[in-house]
C-alpha positions as CSV (number, residue, x, y, z in Angstrom):
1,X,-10.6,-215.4,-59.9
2,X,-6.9,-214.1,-58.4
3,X,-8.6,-211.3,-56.7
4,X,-11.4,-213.8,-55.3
5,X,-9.0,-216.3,-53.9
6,X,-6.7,-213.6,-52.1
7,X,-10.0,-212.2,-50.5
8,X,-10.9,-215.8,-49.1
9,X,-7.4,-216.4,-48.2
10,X,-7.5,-213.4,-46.2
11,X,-11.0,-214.1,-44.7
12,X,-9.9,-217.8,-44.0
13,X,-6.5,-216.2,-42.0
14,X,-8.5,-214.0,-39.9
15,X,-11.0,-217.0,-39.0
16,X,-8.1,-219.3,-38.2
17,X,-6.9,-216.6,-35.4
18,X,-10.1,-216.2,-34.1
19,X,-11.7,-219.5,-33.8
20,X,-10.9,-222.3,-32.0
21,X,-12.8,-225.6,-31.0
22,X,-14.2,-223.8,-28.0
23,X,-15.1,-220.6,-29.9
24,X,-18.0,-221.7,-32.3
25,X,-20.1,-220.8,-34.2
26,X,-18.2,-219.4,-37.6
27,X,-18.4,-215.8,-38.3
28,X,-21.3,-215.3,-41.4
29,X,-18.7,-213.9,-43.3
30,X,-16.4,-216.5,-43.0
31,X,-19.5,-219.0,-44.2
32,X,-20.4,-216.6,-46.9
33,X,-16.6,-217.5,-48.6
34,X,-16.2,-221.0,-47.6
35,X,-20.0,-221.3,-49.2
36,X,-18.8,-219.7,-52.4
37,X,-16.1,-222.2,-53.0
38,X,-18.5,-225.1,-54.0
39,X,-22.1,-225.6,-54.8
40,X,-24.3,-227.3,-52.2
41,X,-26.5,-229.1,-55.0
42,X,-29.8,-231.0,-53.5
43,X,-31.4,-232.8,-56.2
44,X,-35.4,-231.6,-56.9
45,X,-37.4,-228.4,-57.7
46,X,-38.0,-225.5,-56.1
47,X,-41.0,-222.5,-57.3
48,X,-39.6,-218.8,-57.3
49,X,-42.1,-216.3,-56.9
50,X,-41.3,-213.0,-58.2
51,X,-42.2,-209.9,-59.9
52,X,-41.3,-208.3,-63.3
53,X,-37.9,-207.0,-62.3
54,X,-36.4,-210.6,-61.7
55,X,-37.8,-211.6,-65.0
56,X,-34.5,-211.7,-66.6
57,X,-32.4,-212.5,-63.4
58,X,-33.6,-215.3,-63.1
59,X,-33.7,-217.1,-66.4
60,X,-29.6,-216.1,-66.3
61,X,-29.4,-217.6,-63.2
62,X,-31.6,-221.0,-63.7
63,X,-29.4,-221.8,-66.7
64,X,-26.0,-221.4,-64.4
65,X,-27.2,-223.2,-61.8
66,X,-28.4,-226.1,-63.7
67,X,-24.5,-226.0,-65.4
68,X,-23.0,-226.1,-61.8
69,X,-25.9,-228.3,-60.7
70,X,-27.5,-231.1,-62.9
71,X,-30.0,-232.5,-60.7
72,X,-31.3,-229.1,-59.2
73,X,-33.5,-226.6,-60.8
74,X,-35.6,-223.9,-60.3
75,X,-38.9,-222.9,-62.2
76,X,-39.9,-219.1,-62.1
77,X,-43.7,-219.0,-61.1
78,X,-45.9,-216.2,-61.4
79,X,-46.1,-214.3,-57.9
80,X,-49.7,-215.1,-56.6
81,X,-51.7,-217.0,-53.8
82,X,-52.2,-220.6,-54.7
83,X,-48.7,-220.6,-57.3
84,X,-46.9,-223.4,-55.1
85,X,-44.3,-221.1,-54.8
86,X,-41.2,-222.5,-52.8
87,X,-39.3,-219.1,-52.5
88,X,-40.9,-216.0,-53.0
89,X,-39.0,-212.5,-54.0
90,X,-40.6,-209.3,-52.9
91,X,-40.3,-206.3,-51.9
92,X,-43.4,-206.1,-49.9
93,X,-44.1,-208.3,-46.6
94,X,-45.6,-211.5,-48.4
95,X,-48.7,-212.6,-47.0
96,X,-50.3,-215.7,-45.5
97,X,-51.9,-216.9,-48.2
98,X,-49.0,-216.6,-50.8
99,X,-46.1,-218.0,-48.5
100,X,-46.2,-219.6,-45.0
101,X,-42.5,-218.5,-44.8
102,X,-40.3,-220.8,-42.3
103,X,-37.6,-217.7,-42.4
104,X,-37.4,-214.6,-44.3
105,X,-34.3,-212.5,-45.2
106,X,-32.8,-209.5,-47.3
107,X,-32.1,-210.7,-51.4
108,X,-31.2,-208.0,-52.6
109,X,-31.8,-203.6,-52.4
110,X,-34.4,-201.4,-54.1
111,X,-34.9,-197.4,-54.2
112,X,-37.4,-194.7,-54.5
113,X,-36.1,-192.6,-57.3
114,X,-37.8,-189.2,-58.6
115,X,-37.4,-190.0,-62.0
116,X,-38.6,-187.3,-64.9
117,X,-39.2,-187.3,-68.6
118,X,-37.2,-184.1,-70.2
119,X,-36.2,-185.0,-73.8
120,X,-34.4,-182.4,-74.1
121,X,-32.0,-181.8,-70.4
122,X,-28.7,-183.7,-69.7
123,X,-29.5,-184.2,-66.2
124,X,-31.4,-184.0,-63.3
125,X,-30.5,-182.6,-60.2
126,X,-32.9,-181.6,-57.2
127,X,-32.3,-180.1,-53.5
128,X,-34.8,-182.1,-51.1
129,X,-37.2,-179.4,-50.2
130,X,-37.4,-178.9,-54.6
131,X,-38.1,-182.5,-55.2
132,X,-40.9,-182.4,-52.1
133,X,-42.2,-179.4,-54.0
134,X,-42.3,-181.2,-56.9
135,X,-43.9,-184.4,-55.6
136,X,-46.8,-182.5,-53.4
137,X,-47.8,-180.3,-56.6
138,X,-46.5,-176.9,-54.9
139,X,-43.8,-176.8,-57.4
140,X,-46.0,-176.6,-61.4
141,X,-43.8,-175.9,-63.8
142,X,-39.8,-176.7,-64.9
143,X,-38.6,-173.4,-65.3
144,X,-39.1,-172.8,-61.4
145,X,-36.7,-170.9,-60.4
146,X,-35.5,-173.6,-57.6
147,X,-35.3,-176.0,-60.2
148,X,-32.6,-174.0,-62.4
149,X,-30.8,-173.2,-59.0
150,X,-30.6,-176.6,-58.5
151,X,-29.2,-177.4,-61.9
152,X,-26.7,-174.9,-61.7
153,X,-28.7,-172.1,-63.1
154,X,-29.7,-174.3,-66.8
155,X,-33.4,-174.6,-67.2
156,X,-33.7,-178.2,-67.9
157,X,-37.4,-177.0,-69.2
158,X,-40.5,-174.6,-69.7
159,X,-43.8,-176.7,-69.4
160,X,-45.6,-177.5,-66.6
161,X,-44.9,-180.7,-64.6
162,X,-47.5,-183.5,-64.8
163,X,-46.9,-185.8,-62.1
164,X,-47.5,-189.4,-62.0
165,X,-49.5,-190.2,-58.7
166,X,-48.7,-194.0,-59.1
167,X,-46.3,-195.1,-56.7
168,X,-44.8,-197.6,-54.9
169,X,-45.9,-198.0,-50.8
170,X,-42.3,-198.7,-50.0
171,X,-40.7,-196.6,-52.2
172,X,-43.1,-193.5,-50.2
173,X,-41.7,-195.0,-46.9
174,X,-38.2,-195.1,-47.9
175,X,-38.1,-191.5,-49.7
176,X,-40.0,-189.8,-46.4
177,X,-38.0,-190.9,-44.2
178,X,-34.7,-190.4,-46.0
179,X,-36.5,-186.6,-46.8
180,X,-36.8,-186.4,-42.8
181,X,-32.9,-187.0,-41.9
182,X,-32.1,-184.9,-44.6
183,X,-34.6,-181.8,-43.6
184,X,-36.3,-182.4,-40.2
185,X,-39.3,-181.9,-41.7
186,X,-42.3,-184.6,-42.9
187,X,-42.3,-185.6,-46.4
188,X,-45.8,-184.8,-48.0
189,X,-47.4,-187.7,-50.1
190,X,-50.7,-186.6,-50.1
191,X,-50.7,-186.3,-54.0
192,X,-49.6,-189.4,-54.2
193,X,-51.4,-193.1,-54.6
194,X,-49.0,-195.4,-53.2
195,X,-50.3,-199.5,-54.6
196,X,-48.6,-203.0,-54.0
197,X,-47.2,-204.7,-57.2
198,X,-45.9,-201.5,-58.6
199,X,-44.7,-202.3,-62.4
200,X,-43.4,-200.5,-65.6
201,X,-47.1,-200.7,-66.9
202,X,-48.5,-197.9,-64.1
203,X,-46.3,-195.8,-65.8
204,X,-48.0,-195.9,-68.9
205,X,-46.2,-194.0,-71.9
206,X,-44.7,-191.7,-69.2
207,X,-45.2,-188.9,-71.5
208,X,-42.5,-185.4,-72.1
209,X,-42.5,-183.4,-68.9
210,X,-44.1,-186.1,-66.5
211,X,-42.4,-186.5,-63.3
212,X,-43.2,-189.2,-60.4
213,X,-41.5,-191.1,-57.7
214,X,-40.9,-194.5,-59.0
215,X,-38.8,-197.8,-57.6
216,X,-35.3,-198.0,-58.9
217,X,-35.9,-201.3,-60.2
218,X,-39.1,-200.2,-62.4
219,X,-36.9,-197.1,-63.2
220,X,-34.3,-199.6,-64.4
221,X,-36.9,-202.0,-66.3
222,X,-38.7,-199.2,-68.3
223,X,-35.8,-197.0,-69.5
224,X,-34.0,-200.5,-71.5
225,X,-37.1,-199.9,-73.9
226,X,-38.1,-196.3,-73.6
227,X,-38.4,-194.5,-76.7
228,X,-37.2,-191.2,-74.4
229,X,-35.4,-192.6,-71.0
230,X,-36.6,-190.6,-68.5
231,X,-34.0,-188.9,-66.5
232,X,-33.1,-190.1,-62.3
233,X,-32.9,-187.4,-59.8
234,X,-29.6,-187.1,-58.3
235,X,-30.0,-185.3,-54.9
236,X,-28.2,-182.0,-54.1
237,X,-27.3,-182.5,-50.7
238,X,-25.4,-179.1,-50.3
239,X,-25.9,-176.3,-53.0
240,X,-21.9,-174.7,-51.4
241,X,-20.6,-178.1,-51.7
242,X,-22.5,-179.3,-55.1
243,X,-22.6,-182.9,-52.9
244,X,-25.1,-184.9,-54.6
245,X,-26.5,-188.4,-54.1
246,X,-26.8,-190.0,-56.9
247,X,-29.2,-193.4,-57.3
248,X,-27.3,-195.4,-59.0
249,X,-25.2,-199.0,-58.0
250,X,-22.8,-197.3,-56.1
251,X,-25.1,-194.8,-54.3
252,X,-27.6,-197.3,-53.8
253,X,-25.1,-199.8,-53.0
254,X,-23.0,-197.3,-50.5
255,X,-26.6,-196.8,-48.5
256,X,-26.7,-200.6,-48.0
257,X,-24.1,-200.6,-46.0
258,X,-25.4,-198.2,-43.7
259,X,-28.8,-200.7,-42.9
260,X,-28.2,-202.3,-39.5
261,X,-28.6,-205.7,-39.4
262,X,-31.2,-208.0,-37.0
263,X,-30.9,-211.9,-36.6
264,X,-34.1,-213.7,-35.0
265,X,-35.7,-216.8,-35.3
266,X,-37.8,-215.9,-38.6
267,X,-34.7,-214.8,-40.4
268,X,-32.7,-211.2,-40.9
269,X,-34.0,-207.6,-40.8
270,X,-32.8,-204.7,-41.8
271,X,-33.2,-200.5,-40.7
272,X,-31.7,-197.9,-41.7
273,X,-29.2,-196.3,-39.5
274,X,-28.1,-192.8,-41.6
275,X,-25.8,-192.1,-39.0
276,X,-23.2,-194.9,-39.8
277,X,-20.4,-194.8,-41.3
278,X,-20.9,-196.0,-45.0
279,X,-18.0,-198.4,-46.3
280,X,-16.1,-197.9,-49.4
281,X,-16.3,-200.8,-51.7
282,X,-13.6,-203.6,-52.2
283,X,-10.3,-201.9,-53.8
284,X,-11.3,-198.3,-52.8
285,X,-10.7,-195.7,-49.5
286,X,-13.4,-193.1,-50.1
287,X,-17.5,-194.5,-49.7
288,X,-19.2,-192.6,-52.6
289,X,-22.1,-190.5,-51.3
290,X,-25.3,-193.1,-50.4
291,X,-28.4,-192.3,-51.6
292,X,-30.9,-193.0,-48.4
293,X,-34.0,-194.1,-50.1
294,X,-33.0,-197.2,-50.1
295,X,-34.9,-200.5,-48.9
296,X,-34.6,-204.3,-49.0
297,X,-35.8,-207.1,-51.6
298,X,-36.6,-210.1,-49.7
299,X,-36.6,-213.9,-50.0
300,X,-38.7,-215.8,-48.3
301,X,-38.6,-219.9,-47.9
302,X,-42.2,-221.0,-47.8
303,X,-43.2,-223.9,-46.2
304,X,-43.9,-226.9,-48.2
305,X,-47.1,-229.3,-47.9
306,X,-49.1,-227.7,-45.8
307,X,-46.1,-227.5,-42.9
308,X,-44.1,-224.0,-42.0
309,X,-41.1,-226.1,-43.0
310,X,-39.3,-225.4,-46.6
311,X,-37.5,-228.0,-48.4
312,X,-33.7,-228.9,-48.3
313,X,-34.0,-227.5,-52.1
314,X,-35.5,-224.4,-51.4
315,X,-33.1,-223.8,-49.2
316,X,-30.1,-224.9,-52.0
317,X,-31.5,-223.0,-54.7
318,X,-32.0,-219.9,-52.5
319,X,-28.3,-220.2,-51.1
320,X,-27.5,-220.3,-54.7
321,X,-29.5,-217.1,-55.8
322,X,-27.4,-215.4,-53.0
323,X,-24.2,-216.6,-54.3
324,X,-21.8,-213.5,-55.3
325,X,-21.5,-214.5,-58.4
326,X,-25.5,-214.5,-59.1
327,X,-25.7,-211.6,-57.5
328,X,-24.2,-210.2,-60.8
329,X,-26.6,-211.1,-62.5
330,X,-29.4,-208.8,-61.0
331,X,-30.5,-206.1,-63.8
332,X,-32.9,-204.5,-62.4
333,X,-31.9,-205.0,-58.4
334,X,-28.8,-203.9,-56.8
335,X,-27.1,-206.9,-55.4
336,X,-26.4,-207.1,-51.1
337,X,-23.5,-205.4,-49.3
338,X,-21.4,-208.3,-48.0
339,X,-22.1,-208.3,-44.5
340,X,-26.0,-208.1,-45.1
341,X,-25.4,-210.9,-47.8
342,X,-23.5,-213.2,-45.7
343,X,-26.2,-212.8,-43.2
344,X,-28.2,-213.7,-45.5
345,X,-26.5,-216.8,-46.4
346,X,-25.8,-218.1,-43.1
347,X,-29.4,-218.3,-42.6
348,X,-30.6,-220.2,-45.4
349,X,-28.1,-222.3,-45.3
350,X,-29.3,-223.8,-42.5
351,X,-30.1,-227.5,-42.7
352,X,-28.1,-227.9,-45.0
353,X,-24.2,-229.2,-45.3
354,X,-22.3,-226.8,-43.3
355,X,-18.9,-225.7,-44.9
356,X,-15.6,-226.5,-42.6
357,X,-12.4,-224.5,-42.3
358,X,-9.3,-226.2,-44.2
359,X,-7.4,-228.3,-42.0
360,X,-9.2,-227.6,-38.8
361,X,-11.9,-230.1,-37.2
362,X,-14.6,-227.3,-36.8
């Protein structure tokens, strides 16, 4: 709580300096930490749409927010056309006939993982060109000797490689073009079936020795009850260096902060930019290594009744799911980059009572 009331401090201190009554509108980041001193509660319902990942988010969060808010709530729906969903969470562009979305911006981040089952290795490490190899069936068997390289000469196996065509159409998109910064060349996903809705069931009993390229967050959702967790690719980046980018909160996270942000009228976008900077996280100097196949989870506010305008709820309970501290509670998701997230939260916020700085008439 110390730590959270120095960083608002701070922000606050910076605002005060740069804004004046002739200088609006407040900074987004400066509205992301006035917004996360109290709870804007709007009494009424609002529909979440989502998928399996937010299964358990979201019962965590509905029992918080009806603690900090009485009178508000939120009831998880299941994510299809005709579901009266309010807000809907996906990864994937939601379509007319789900969502009529009045504004649409980033929730949280997602991955493309090559994830593998090998009972028996400690690890996982693949060059680019090896995991391609892998992934467009040139590369058949573990004991490939670009695999052991990789792994600093251990053979993490000797069976062939069964890969899972199953994919993720985002996940594909993220992956090839992270695989193209990386090598110059064009990632080939001919062997693979790339689907909407990818869950932990197209993974079936992802048996000893299968290998596919998977979203973090089904990665994430299947290992808590795998009999034999499969194993996450970290990415050798330089075999001199041993540099490797590794997908996990902080890689993930670190890669967030290299998306470049886009305000409009329908909301926030996101690209990826891999030539920026990455920023360390709060309390440390050095960025860890970002792992590039990374994409965004969105929210979108739906229209209500018919109109393309959502509901002062809708927009409280979604300014509530992007509160920091729910945020934490995303198990399967990795939670917004600050800047991205007070984006974020400047937009949906909108409509409803705006925060003020202390002691100043703006």
């Amino acid at each position: 709580m110390f730590a959270k009331s120095a960083k608002l401090a701070v922000v606050l201190g910076i605002a005060a300096l740069a804004l004046t009554a002739c200088t609006p509108p407040m900074p987004p980041e400066v509205k992301a930490a006035l917004l996360e001193q109290t709870h804007t509660c709007i009494s009424g319902n609002a529909n979440v749409a989502a998928g399996e990942a937010m299964t358990d988010a979201l019962t965590s969060i509905q029992g918080a927010m009806t603690g900090a808010c009485s009178q508000m709530a939120l009831t998880p729906v299941a994510p299809a056309a005709g579901s009266g969903a309010d807000i809907w969470i996906d990864s994937a562009k939601v379509s007319a006939t789900e969502c009529k979305p009045e504004t649409t911006v980033p929730y949280a981040l997602d991955a493309a993982v090559v994830a593998a089952t090998l009972g028996n290795a400690g690890g996982l490490v693949l060059s680019p060109a090896t995991a391609a190899g892998i992934l467009d069936g040139s590369i058949t068997n573990w004991s490939d000797a670009k695999i052991t390289a990789d792994n600093g000469g251990v053979e993490v196996a000797n069976e062939p490689i069964t890969l899972l065509p199953t994919t993720d159409a985002l996940a594909v998109k993220a992956f090839g073009a992270w695989y193209h910064n990386l090598t110059g060349k064009n990632f080939d996903s001919s062997k693979l079936q790339p689907k909407a809705g990818f869950s932990t069931t197209d993974l079936g009993d992802f048996p000893e020795g299968s290998v596919g390229l998977i979203t973090n967050s089904v990665f994430t959702a299947y290992s808590v009850n795998a009999m034999v967790p499969p194993l996450a690719a970290s990415i050798l980046l330089d075999a001199k260096t041993q540099e490797q980018a590794v997908p996990d909160m902080s890689g993930i996270g670190t890669a967030g902060t290299q998306l470049a942000i886009k305000t409009a009228a329908s909301g926030v976008s996101v690209s990826m930019n891999f030539a920026a900077k990455p920023i360390a996280p709060e309390g440390s100097d050095v960025a860890p290594t970002p792992y590039g196949a990374v994409y965004p989870v969105n929210l979108s506010l739906c229209g209500a009744g018919g109109t393309a305008k959502a509901t002062k709820v809708a927009h409280a309970v979604a300014l509530y799911l992007l509160r920091q501290d729910s945020q934490g509670n995303l198990t399967n998701y990795i939670g917004l980059p600050e800047q991205l997230r007070a984006a974020s939260l400047d937009v949906v916020s909108v409509g409803l009572p705006q925060p003020k700085l202390p002691n100043t008439s703006n």
